[in-house]
N, C-alpha and C positions, 0 to 999 in steps of 0.2 A: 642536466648538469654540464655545464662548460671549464673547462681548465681553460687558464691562458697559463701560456706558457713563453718568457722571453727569449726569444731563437737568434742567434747572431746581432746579440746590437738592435737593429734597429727593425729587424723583421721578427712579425709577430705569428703566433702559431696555436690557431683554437683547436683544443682537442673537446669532443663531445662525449658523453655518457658511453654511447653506440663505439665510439672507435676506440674509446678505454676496453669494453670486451670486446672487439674483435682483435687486440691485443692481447688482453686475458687469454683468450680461446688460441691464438697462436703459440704462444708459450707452452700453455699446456700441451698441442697438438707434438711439439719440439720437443719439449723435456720428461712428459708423463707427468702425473699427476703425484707418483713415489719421488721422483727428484724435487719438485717444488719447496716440499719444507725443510730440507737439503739447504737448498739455497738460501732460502728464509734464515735458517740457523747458522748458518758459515755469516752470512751477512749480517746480521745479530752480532755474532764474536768478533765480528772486525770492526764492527762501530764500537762495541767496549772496549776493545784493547784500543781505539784510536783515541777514546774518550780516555780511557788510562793513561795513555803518554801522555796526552795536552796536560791533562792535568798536574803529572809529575812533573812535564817542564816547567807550567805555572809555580810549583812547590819549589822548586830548584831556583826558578828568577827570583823568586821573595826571597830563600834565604842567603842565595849571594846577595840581594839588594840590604839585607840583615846586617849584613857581614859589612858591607864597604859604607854605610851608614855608621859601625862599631867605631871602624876604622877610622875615617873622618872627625865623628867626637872626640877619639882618641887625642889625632893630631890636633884638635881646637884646646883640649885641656892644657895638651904640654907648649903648646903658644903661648896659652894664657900665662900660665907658670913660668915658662922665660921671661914673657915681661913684666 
């Protein structure tokens, strides 16, 4: 199994099966095998609540886009109605 991996632009960076565990195997040597799903779940809740905001900000751009689209027809009606 090979990763590529795009490293700075224009240099490239094959990671192999072998050096993906002997990365596994550092981590664990570093954190114990009790902090791992720690991490796993701290990291889990930060990708939801990041996926919570975009999201809410997407919900927010629609409904001001909602809003000054209202807006807009608004002023095209009472144009209309002047002339």
């Amino acid at each position: 199994m090979v990763i590529l991996l795009n490293f700075m632009g224009d240099m490239i960076l094959f990671i192999s099966g072998q050096e993906i565990v002997i990365v596994f195997v550092v981590v664990l040597l570093l954190f114990g095998a009790n902090k791992i799903p720690e991490f796993a779940k701290g990291l889990g809740k930060g990708m939801r609540e990041f996926k919570k905001a975009t999201e809410d900000i997407k919900r927010e751009i629609n409904d001001s886009s909602d809003e000054i689209m209202d807006d807009i027809n608004d002023l095209k009606d009472n144009l209309t109605r002047i002339k």
